[in-house]
C-alpha positions as CSV (number, residue, x, y, z in Angstrom):
1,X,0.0,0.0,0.0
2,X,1.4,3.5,-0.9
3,X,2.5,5.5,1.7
4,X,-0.5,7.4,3.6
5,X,-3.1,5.4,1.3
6,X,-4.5,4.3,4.9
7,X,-5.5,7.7,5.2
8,X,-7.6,8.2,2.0
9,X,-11.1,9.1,2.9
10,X,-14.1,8.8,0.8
11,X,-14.0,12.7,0.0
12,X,-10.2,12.0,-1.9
13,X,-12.1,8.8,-3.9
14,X,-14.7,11.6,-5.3
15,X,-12.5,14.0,-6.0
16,X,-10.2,11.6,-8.1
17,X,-13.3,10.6,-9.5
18,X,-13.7,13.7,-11.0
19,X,-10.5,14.6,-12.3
20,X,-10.1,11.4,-14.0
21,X,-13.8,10.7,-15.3
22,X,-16.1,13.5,-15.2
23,X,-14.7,15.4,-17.9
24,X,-15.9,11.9,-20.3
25,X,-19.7,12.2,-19.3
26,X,-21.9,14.6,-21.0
27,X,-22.8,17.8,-19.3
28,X,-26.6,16.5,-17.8
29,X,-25.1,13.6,-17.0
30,X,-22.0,15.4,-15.8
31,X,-24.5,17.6,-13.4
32,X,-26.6,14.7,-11.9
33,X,-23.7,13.0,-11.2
34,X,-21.9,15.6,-9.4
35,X,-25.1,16.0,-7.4
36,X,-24.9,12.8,-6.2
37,X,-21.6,12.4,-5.5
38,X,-21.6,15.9,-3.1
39,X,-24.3,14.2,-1.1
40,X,-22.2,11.3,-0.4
41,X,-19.8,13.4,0.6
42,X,-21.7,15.2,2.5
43,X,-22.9,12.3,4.6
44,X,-19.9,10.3,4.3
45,X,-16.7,12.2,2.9
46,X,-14.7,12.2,5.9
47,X,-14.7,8.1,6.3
48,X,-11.5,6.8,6.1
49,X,-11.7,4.2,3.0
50,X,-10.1,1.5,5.5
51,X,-13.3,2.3,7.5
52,X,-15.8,2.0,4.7
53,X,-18.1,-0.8,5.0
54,X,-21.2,-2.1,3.0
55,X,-23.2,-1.1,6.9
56,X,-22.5,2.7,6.1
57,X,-23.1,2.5,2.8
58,X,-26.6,0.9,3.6
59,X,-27.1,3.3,6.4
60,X,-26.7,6.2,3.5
61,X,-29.1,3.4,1.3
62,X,-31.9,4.0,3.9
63,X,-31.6,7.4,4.1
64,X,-32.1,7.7,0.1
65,X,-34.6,5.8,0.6
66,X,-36.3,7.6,2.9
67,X,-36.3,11.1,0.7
68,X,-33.3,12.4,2.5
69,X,-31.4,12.0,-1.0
70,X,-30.0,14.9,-2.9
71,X,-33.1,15.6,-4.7
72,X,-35.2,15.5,-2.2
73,X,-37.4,12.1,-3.2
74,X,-37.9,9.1,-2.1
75,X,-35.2,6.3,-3.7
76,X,-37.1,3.0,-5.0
77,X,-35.6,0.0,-3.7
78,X,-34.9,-1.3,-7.2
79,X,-32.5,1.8,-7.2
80,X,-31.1,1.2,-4.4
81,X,-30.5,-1.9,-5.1
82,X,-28.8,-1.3,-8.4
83,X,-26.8,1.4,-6.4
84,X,-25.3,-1.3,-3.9
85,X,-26.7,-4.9,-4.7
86,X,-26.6,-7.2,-1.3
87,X,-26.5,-10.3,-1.2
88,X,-29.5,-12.7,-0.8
């Protein structure tokens, strides 16, 4: 593991997101994305990567669904599925 990798947080995974892949989407699709990708790091951005696990993700999972989500609505849980797919 490179040095300080340990110390990557979820915040540094968006942001390299978006220097290497943003720029390839269209600009609608660009706009959603970046939507949803500040909410996640506004809920999560400061977890440590090491720390990450599918019970925060899920956490976040409920709180889409529950219409805490960056738009405001309620998340289906076929979407939320195809955001994180668990295992039957």
């Amino acid at each position: 593991m490179p040095a300080g990798a340990w110390r990557r947080t979820v915040s540094d995974a968006i942001d390299r997101y978006y220097d290497t892949h943003l720029d390839n989407l269209r600009p609608l699709t660009q706009r959603g994305r970046r939507q949803n990708l500040e909410w996640w790091r506004g809920r999560i951005g400061d977890v440590l990567l090491t720390d990450l696990t599918a019970a925060v993700v899920i956490e976040q999972l409920d709180r889409l669904r529950a219409g805490e989500g960056p738009t405001g609505k309620r998340v289906s849980n076929a979407t939320s599925k195809a955001l994180f797919p668990q295992p039957a």
